[in-house]
N, C-alpha and C positions, 0 to 999 in steps of 0.2 A: 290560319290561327283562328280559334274562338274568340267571339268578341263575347263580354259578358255586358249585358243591356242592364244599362243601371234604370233604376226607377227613382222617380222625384212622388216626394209626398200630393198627393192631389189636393183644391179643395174640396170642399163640399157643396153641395148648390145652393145650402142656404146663407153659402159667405159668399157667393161666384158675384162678380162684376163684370164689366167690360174690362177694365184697365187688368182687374186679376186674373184675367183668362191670359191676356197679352205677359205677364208676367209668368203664368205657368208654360205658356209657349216658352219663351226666353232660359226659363230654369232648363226646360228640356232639352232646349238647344243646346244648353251649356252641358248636355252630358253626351253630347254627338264627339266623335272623333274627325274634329275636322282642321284642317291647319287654320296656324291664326291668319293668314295672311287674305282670307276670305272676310268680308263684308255681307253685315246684313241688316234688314230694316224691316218688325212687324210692323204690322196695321191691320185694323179695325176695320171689315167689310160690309160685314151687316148683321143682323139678327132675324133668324128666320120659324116664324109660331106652325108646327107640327100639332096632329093632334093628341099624339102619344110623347112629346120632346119638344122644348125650344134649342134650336141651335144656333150659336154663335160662328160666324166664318172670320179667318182672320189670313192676314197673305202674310208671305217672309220673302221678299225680293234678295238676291245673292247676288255679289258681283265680287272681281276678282280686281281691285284697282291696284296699277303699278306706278312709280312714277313717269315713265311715260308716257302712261295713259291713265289719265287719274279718273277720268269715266270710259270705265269697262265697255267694250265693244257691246257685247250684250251680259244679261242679268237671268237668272232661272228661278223662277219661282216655287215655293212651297205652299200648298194651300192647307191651312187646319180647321178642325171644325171641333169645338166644343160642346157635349152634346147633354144636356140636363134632363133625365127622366122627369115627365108627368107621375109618375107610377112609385118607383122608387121614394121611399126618406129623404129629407130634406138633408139627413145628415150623411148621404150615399154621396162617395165621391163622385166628381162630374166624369166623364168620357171623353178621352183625345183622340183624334183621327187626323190622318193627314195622308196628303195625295202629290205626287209630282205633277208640272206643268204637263211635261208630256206622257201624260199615264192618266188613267180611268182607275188603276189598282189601291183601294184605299188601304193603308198600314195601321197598323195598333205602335203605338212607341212600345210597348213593352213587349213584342211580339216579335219586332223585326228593327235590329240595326241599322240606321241609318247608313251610307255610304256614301262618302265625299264625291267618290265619281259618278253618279248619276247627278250633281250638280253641274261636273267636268262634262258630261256629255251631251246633256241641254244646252251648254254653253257652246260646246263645240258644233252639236245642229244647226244651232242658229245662226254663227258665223258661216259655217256651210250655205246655207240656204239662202243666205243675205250677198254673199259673193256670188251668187250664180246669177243674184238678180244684176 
């Protein structure tokens, strides 16, 4: 089936903050297809001066907690990067990007669907790799 990829309004750079980049992450999660039964936590990683952009890093930790295991074996991470043109209007939306833990391949939200099982299979890596030790 086709997913159709919703988009969230952006802001702009000259309204962007730390807390509102974290709440533009949050909107967009919220238009992911993902069960509720998933858990997750942004945070603020850093702020990084380009000479053409300042970028904003922010992590999204996932875990799957049951009741009987109310801390998940392991947790998978999302990493976003918020990217504000030097160049561009203050009044130019900002740029979202985001990368899986186990992946180099960065995504556009509006380019490419999110998919719950590349959460499902970090998680499952890492329990693999954790038992062998």
């Amino acid at each position: 089936t086709k997913h159709v990829i919703k988009n969230i309004p952006r802001t702009t750079s000259k309204n962007f903050t730390v807390e509102r980049g974290r709440q533009q992450i949050e909107e967009l999660i919220s238009t992911w297809d993902i069960h509720e039964s998933w858990l997750h936590h942004t945070e603020f990683l850093e702020e990084e001066e380009l000479k053409d952009s300042k970028r904003y890093h922010y992590r999204t930790c996932w875990g799957l907690p049951t009741r009987r295991k109310p801390l998940p074996r392991a947790m998978a991470n999302v990493y976003f990067v918020i990217v504000i043109s030097k160049f561009k209007p203050d009044t130019a939306p900002v740029e979202v990007f985001y990368r899986l833990e186990s992946s180099r391949l960065i995504r556009r939200p509006e380019q490419c669907q999110f998919r719950e099982k590349w959460l499902q299979d970090i998680i499952e890596n890492k329990i693999v790799c954790t038992e062998r030790l």
